[in-house]
C-alpha positions as CSV (number, residue, x, y, z in Angstrom):
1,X,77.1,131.5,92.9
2,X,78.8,133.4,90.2
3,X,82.0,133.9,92.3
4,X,82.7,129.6,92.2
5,X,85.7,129.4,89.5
6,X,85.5,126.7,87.2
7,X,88.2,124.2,86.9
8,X,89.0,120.8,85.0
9,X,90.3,118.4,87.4
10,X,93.0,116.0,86.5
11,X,95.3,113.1,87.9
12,X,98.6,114.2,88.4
13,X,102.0,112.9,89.8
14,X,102.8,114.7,93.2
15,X,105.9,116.4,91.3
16,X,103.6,117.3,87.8
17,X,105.3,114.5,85.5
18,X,104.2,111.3,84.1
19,X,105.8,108.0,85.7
20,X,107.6,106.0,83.5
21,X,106.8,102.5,82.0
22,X,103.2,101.5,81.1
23,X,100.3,102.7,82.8
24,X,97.0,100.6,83.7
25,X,95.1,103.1,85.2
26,X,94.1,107.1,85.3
27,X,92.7,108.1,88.5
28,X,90.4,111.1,86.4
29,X,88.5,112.7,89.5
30,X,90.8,111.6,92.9
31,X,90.7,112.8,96.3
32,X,91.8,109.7,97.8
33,X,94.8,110.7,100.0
34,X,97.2,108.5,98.2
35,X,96.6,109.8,94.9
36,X,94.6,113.2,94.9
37,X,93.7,114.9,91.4
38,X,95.2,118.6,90.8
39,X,92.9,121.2,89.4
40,X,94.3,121.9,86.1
41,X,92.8,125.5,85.0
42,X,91.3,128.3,86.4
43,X,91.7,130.2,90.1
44,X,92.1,126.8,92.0
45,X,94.6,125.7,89.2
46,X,98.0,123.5,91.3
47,X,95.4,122.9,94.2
48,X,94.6,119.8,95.0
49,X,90.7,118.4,94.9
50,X,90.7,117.8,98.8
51,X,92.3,120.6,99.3
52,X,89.7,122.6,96.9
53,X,86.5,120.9,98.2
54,X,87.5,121.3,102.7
55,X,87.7,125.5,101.1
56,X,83.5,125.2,99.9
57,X,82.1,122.0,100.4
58,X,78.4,123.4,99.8
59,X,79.2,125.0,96.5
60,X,81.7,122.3,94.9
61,X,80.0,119.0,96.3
62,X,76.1,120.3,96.7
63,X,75.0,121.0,100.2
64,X,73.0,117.7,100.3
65,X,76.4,115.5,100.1
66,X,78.5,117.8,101.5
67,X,76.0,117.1,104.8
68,X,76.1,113.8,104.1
69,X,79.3,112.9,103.1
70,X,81.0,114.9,106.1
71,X,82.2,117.1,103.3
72,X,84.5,114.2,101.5
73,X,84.0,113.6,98.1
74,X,82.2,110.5,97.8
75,X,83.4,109.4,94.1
76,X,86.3,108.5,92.3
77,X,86.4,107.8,88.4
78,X,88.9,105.7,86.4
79,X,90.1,104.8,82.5
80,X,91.5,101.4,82.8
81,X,93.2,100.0,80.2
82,X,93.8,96.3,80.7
83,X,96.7,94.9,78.3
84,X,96.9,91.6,80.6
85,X,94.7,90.0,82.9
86,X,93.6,91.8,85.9
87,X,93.7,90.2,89.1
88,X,90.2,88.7,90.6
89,X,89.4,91.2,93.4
90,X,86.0,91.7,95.7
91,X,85.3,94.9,97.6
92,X,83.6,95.4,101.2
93,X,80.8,97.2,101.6
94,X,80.6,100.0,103.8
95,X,79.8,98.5,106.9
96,X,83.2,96.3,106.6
97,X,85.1,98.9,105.3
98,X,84.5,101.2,107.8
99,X,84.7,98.3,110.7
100,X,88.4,97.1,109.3
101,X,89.7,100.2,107.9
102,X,87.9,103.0,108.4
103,X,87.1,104.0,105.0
104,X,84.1,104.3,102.5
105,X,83.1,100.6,101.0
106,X,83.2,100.1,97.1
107,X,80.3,99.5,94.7
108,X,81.6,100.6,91.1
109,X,80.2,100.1,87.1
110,X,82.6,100.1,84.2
111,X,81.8,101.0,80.9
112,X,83.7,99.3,78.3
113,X,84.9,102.0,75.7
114,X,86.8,99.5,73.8
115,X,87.0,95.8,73.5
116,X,89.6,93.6,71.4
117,X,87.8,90.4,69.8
118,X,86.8,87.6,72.3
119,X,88.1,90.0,75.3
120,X,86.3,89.2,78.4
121,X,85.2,90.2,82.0
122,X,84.6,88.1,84.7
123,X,81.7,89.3,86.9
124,X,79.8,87.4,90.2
125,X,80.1,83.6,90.3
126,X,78.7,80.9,88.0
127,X,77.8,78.5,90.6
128,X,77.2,78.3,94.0
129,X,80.0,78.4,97.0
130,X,80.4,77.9,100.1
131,X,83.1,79.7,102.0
132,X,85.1,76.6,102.0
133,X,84.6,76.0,98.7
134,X,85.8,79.2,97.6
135,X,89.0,79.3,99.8
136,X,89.8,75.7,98.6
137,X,89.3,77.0,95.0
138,X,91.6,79.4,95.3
139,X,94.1,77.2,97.4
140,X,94.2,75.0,94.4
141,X,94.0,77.8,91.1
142,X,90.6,77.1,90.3
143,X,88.8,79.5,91.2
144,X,87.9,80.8,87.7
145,X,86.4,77.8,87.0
146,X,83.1,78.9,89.2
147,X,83.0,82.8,87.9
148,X,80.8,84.2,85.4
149,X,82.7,85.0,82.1
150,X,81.2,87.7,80.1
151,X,82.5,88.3,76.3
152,X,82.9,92.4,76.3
153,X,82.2,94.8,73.7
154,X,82.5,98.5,73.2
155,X,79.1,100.2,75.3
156,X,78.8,97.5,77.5
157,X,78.4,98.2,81.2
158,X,78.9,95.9,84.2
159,X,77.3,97.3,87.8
160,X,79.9,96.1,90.6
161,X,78.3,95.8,93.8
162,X,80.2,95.4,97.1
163,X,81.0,91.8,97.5
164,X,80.8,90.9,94.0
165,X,83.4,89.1,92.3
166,X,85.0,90.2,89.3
167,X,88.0,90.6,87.2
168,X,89.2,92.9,83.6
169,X,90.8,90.6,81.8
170,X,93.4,91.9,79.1
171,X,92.1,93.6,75.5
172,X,89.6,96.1,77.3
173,X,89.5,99.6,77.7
174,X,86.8,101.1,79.8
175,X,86.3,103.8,82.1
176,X,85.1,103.2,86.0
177,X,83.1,104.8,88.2
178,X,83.2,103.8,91.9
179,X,82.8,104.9,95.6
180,X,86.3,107.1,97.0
181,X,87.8,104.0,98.3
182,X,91.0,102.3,97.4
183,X,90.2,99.2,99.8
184,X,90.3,95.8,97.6
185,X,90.6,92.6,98.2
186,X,93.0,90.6,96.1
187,X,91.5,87.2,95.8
188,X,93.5,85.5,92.7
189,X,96.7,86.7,90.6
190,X,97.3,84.1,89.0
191,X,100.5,82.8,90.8
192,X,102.2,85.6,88.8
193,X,104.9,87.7,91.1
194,X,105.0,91.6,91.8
195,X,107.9,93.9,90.9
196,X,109.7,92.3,93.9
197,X,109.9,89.2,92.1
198,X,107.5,87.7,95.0
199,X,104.1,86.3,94.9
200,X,101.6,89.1,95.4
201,X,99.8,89.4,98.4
202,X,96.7,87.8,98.8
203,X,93.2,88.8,101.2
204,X,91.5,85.2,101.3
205,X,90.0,85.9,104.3
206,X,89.1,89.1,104.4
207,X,87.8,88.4,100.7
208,X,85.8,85.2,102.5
209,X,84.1,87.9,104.4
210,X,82.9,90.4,101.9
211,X,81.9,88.1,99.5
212,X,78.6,87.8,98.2
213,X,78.0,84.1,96.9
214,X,74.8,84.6,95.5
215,X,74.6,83.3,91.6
216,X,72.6,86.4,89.6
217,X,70.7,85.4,86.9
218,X,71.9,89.0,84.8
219,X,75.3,90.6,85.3
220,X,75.1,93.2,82.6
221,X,73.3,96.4,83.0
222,X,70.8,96.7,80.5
223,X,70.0,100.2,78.9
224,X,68.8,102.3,75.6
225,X,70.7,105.2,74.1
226,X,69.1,107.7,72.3
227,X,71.0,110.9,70.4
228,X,71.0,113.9,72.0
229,X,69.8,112.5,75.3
230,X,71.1,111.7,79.1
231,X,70.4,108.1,78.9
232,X,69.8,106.5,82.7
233,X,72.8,103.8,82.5
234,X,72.8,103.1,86.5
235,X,70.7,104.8,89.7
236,X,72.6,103.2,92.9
237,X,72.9,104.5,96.4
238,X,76.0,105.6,95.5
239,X,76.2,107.3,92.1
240,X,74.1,107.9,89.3
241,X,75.2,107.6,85.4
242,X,74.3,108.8,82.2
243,X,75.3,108.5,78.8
244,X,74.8,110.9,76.0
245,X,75.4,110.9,72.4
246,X,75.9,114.3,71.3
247,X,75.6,115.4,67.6
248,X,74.6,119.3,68.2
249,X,74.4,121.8,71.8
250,X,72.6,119.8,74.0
251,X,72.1,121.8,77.4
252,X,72.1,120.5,80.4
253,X,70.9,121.5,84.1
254,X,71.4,119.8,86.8
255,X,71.2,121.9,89.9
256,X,68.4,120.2,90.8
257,X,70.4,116.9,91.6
258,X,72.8,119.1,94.4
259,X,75.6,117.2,93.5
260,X,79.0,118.1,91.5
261,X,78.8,116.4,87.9
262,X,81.8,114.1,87.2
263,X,82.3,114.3,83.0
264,X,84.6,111.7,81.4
265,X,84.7,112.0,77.6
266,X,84.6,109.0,75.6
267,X,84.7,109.5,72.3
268,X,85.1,113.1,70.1
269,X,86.1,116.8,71.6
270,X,83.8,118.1,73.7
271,X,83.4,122.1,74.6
272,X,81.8,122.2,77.8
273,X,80.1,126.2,78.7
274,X,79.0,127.0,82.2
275,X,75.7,129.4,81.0
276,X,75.6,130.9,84.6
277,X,79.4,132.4,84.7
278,X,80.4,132.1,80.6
279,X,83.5,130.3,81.6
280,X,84.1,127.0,79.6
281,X,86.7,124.3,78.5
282,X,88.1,122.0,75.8
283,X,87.2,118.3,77.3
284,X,89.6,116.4,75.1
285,X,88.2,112.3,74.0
286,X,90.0,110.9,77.0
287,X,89.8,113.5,79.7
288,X,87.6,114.6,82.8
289,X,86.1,117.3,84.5
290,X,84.7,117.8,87.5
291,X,81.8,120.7,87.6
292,X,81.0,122.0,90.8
293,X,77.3,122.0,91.8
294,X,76.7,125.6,92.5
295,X,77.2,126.1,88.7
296,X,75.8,122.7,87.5
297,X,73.7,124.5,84.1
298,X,75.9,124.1,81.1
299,X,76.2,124.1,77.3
300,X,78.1,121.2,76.1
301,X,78.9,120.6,72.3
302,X,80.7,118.3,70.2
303,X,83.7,119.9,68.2
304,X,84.3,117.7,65.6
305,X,80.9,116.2,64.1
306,X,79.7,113.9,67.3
307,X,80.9,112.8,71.2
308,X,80.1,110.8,73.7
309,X,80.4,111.7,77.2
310,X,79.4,109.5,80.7
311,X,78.5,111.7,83.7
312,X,78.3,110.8,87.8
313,X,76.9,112.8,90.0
314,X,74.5,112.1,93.1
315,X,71.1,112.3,92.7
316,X,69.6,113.8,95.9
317,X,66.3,113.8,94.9
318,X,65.7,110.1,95.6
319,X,65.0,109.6,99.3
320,X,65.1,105.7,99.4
321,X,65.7,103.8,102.6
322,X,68.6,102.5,101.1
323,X,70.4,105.9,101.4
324,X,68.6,106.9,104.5
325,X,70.7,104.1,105.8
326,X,73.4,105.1,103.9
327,X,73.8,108.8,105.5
328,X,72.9,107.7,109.0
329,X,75.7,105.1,108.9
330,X,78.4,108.1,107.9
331,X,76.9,110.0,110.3
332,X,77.4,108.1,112.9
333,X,81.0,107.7,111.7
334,X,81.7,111.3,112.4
335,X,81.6,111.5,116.2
């Protein structure tokens, strides 16, 4: 598929600028209809991702998700960068998210890129709950006092399943991976008001429901790295995730996966080559790209000595009942 242009996909403001003040977030790899990335470079450059994936589906999502996504692109990826305490939040799955709003559910991971001393996370609960419990915990401000506190450092990474409870509390920088959802929950905000000078909404209830108040006895994801090597970081239903530590070319080729490759670069300049059309790009410590799947072979090398780089894609060569269920359940969401 020669004729599929190449393009680095970036958030952008609907008008092109920056907003002012600080910013918390960078929506990388959008096509959430609030906040859709713009394609930065080549023949789709000032198009927007939905508007670029409804023109080829097959060739810039993979005909496997493309089929089972309806043709929406399933992912979303994020750099957060957390200089207060985030609020505690939950997400439904998809079940509830489609039921109440129509929209996919949220599982997500984070990788922690960097990590000020004794800056934490809070992920799943601590103790056991009852719904009552948890309602009257939050009723009263306590609620913290039955999550899991985890002390984060740079390279850590947290999986988020729907219904788990967690938080970014300030100091941390990481980057997020996640289903294409903006549906949270707002549990906690620590009777701090908005911009309106008002208490923030909160979704107690709807929180209550997506919960999952199982204690875990492990809430970080353990995994190896080794140079010069995708290293398996997390294989969900939803998205897979690598990690890789480049100190020379490293090649990779992943056609076989069907799937658009998501690359976020984490630390040192990256030049990223498609082998199959010779295109290629500067990936800047910081930015994204988004590689469609019909041209999913590539040359990626580190420009100034070493990089690291943490890819999502979907890997549709597991056939699991899990994500049997998974594309019946969008399917039946089409009619």
């Amino acid at each position: 598929m020669g004729t599929v242009p190449f393009g680095s996909f970036v958030k952008n403001e609907p008008n092109g600028t920056v907003p002012n003040g600080p910013i918390g977030e960078s929506w990388e790899v959008s096509a959430v209809e609030s906040s859709p990335s713009v394609v930065s470079n080549g023949a789709w450059a000032g198009r927007t991702l939905p508007e670029v994936v409804a023109s080829a589906p097959d060739d810039i999502l993979g005909k496997a998700v493309a089929k089972r996504y309806g043709g929406l692109m399933p992912l979303l990826v994020k750099f957060i960068d957390a200089r207060k305490d985030l609020s505690i939040q939950v997400h439904p799955n998809d079940e509830m998210a489609q039921r109440e709003h129509g929209k996919f559910g949220k599982t997500e991971m984070w990788y922690i890129i960097d990590a000020e001393p004794g800056a934490c996370i809070y992920s799943g609960f601590s103790k056991t709950l009852t719904p009552d419990e948890y309602k009257r915990m939050v009723a009263d401000g306590t609620i913290t006092d039955a999550l899991a506190r985890h002390e984060a450092h740079p390279g850590d990474v947290f999986y988020i399943p729907a219904g788990r409870v967690h938080a970014i509390c300030g100091g941390i920088l990481l980057a997020e991976i996640q289903q294409s959802s903006d549906v949270t929950y707002r549990i906690f905000d620590y009777n701090r008001p908005g911009l309106d000078g008002r208490p923030r909404e909160l979704h107690t209830e709807l929180a209550a429901k997506a919960l999952s108040y199982k204690v875990e006895n492990r809430y970080r994801t353990a995994y190896s790295v080794k140079a010069n090597h995708a290293n398996r970081v997390v294989e969900t239903a939803y998205f897979s995730a690598r990690v890789t530590e480049i100190g020379q070319r490293f090649h990779r080729d992943l056609k076989k996966y069907d799937s658009f490759i998501i690359t976020m670069c984490l630390k040192g300049d990256c030049r990223i080559k498609i082998r199959q059309t010779g295109d290629g790009i500067v990936l800047r410590e910081g930015f994204s790209c988004l590689i469609p799947a019909a041209i999913a072979d590539y040359d990626i090398e580190p420009l100034n000595g070493s990089s690291r780089v943490l890819d999502a894609f979907i890997d549709n060569q597991k056939r699991g009942v899990i994500r049997r269920w998974l594309w019946q359940t969008f399917r039946k969401t089409e009619k």
